[in-house]
N, C-alpha and C positions, 0 to 999 in steps of 0.2 A: 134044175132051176136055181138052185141054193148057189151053186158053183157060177154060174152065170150072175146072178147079182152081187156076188163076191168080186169077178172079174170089170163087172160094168164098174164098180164103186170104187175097185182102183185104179181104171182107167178113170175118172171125175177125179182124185187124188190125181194123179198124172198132168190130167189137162190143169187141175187148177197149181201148183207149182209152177208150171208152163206159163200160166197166165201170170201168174206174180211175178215173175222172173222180166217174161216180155215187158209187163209194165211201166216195174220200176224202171229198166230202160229205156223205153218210150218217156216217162215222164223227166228223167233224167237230162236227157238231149231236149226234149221240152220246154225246158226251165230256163235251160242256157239259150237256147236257140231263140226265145221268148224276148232275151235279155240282151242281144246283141239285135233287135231292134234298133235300141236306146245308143244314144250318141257317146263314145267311150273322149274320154274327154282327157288331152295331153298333158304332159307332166312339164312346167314350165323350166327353164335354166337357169339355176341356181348362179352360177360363174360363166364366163366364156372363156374358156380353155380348148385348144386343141390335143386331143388324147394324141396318142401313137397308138397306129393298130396293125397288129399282125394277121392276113388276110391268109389263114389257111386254105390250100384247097387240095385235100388226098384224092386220088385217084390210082384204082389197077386197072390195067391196060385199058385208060380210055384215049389211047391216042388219035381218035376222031372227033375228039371235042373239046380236047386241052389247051391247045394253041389258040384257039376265039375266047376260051374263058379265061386267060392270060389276059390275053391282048385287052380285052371287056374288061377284068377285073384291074388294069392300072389305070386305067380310063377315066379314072374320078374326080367331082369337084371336090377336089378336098388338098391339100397344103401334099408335093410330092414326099418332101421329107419327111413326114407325118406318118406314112404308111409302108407296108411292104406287103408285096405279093407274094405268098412263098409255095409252092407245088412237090406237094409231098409227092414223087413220083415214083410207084410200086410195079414194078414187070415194065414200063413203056419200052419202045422201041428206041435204039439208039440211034435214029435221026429224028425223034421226037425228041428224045432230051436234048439234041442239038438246035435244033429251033429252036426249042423255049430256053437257052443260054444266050437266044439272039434281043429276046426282048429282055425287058427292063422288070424281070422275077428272081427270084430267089430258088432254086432248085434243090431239094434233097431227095438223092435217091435212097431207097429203101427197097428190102427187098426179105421175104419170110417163108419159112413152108406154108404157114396157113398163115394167110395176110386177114387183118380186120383193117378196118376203118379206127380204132381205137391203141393198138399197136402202131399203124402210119403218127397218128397224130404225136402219142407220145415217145417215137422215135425224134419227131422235127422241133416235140419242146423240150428235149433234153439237149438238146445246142445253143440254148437258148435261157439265159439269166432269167431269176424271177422279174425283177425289175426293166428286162429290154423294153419293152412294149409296156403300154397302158390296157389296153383291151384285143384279146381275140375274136376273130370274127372264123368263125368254119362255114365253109361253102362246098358244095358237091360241084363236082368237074364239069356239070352242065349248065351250074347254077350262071348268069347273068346277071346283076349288079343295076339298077336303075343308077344313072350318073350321082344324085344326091345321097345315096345308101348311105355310104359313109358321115358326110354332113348330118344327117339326121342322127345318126348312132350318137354322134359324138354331142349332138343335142341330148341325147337323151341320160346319158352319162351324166351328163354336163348337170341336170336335172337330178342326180346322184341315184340313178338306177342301179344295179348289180349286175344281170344279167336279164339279154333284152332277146327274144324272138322277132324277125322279120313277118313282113306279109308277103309269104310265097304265092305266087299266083303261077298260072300255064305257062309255058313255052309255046304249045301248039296244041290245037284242039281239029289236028287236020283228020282224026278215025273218032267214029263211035267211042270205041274206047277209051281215045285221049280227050276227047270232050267230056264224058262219064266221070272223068279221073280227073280231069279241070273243076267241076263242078266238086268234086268228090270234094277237093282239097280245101275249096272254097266253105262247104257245107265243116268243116272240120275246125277251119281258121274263126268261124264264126262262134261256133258251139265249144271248141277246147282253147280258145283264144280269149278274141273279143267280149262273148257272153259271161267267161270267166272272168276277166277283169273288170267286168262291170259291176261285177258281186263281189268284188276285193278278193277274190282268190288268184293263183298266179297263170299265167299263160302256161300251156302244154308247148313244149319242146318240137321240133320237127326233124330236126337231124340237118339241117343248114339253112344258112340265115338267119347264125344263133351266135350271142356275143355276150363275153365272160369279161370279168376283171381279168387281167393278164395273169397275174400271181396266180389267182387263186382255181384259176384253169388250170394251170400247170398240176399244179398242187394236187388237185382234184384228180386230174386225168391218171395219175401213178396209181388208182384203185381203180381203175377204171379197165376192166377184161373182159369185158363183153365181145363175143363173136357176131352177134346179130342182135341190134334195138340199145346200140350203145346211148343215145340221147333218151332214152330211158332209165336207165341205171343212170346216167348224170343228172335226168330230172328227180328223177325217188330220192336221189342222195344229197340232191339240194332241198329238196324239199323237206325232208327227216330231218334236217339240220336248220330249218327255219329260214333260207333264202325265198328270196320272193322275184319272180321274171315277171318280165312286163310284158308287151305287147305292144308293136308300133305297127300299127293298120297304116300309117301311111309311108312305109318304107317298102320300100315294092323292090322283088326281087324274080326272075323267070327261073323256072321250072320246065323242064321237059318232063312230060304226060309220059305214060304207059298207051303205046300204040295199037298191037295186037295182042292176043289171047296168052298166048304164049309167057309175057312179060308178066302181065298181069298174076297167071299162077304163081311164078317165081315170085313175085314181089309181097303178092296178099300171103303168101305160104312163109314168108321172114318174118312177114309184120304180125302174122296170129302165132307164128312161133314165141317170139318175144313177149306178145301179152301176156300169153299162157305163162311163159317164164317168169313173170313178173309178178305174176296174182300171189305169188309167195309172199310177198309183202304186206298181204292184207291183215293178219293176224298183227304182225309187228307196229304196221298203220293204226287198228283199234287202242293197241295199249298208247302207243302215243297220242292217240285222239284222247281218251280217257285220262290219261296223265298230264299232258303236256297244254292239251285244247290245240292241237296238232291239227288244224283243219284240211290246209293245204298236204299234207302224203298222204292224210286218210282219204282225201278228194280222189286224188292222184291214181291208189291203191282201188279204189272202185272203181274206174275206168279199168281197167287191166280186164276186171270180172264182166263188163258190159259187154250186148250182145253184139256183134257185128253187124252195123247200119244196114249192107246190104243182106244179112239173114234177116234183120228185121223188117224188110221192106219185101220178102218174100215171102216167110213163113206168116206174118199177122194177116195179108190180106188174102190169102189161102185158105186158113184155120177160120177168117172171118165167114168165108164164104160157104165152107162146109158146117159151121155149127148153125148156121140157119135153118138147114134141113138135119140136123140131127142132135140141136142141143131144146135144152129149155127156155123160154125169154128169158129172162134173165142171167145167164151167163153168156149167151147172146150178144144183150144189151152190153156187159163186159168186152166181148171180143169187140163190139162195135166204137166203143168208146176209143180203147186204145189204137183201134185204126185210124180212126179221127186223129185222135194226137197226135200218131205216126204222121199222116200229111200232113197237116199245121205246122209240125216241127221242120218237117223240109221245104215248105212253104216258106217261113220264115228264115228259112238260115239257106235259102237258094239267093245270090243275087240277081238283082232285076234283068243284068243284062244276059241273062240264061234263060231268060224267058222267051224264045225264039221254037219257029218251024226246025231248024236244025237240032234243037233240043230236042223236042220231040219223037222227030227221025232217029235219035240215038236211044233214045228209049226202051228201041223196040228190040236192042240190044241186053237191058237189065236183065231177062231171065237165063240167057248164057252166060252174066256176070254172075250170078247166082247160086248156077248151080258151078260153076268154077269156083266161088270161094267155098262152096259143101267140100270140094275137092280137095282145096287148099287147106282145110279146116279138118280133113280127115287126114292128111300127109302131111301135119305137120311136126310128129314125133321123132324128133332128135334134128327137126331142122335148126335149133338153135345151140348146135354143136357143133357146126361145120359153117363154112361161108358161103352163103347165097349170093352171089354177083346178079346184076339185071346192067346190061349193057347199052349206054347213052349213045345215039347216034344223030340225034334230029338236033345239031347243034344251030343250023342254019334254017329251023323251019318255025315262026313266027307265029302268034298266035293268032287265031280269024274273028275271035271274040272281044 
């Protein structure tokens, strides 16, 4: 008997960790998610200047989607002189790189034993004077450009920003999964974005759709060696140094989704590699919170540690469900609460127009996303030593949302 209440008392130790843990991440996304309600309100144009901007877009072998995001990415309202397309091009095919010499881009080939997306880039600005350009813009090889992109950026410049994140939106929401993953990105834009910069702290990074002062990109990017979650380590190191991103909701940019099952492991096994990699920061995040009043890397540093939205949308209404029949009310009432906050929060940070029977029907998808990221989340030791490619194909398939 003695040894059994010994065991029950550290499992109630166990469960309540657990609970503190889930919470503060439930309230965390809460907060934000809460807060991007409220109308984020733009930064007006100090001068009217046309910037010059260097439109990177690195890619390894996506020759199935390079050629349209070429063609898309010179396509702008914006002054032709003003800008340059340039296509970091890593392994393509040699009548892909002959095509895109047909259009009106800038081509560098590149080429590595172990290629990153960080290595491409600063292979293409080292050709490249601090002063060529006014502003970089990085885009992924599938990324899509809305015609004003640029216009906007250079408003917001203009407006004496530093460095700006777009609003990435779907490509195509034509599987469960790329719908799930539309949503996903929307739930993220609004809660690491929007909600942020409503509360004065800075927008979270995405990895394209993101635009630097030209210098200081350059500059930056030479400590930049990250193999996987490079816009990561460029946001911690902006951030530790006091720079502040903004956030333009209304600069729209397409996204191709994650289709099948398959993608999805490869992609969430990069992306939880990388956090995990990054939670190192957290210790270094406090002393400069402490010292400095460092708000934004300590912010930044505690996302890294946060649980994974879809663990948390599994494991809480689970856990809620079995402590009904096997807790006391009152820790109960606990589980019960932060389930609550759990939907509120995705309630508030879903957009309206996800509010459909097609939503729904993909829903019933969530529990194999689920237990796919337990998967992803158990394999992913020493994923952030090697390159995870996830391969763009749906250059041409539009979104239905």
């Amino acid at each position: 008997m003695a040894l059994l209440n010994i065991f029950l008392g550290l499992l109630n130790i166990v469960q309540i960790i657990l609970i503190a843990y889930l919470l503060f991440g439930t309230i965390y996304i809460f907060v934000f998610s809460t807060a991007a309600l409220f109308r984020l309100k733009r930064k007006s144009p100090k001068k009217e200047f046309s910037h010059s901007f260097a439109v990177l877009i690195p890619g390894y072998k996506e020759d199935a989607v390079i050629i349209e995001a070429a063609r898309e990415a010179s396509d702008q309202n914006y002054p032709d002189d003003f800008f340059d397309v340039i296509i970091i091009a890593d392994s393509f095919q040699p009548e892909t790189i002959s095509e895109l010499k047909k259009i009106a881009v800038k081509v560098v080939e590149v080429s590595f034993d172990i290629s990153t997306k960080s290595k491409a880039l600063n292979k293409a600005l080292d050709q490249f004077s601090e002063d060529a350009y006014d502003v970089a813009l990085v885009l992924d090889a599938d990324n899509i450009m809305e015609k004003n992109f640029l216009m906007k950026l250079n408003d917001a410049f203009n407006a004496g920003c530093f460095a700006v994140q777009g609003h990435r939106i779907a490509k195509n929401t034509n599987t469960h999964f790329a719908l799930l993953d539309a949503i996903s990105e929307e739930i993220n834009n609004n809660i690491f974005r929007k909600g942020h910069r409503i509360l004065g702290l800075s927008s979270s990074l995405i990895g394209s759709g993101m635009a630097f002062r030209f210098s200081y990109f350059k500059e930056l990017m030479k400590n930049i060696k990250a193999i996987g979650g490079f816009d990561k380590e460029i946001e911690l190191t902006m951030l530790r140094n006091g720079k502040k991103i903004e956030y333009l909701e209304n600069a729209l940019i397409l996204d191709e989704k994650v289709q099948v099952s398959e993608v999805f492991v490869k992609q969430r096994r990069r992306w939880l590699s990388a956090q995990l990699h990054y939670s190192k920061y957290l210790p270094d995040a406090i002393y400069n919170l402490l010292k400095k009043g460092n708000i934004d890397f300590f912010d930044k540093s505690i996302q890294m540690v946060l649980p994974p939205r879809i663990i948390l949308l599994g494991i809480i209404p689970l856990f809620t469900i079995i402590s009904l029949f096997v807790n006391p009310l009152p820790i109960t009432l606990i589980w019960v609460v932060v389930f609550l906050l759990l939907i509120l929060s995705m309630l508030f940070a879903i957009p309206w127009k996800f509010y459909s029977f097609t939503t729904l029907s993909a829903l019933t998808s969530l529990p194999k996303g689920f237990f796919l990221m337990i998967f992803s989340l158990l394999s992913t030791r020493g994923a952030n030593k090697k390159f995870i490619h996830t391969q763009h194909t749906a250059s041409n398939i539009q979104t239905k949302t």
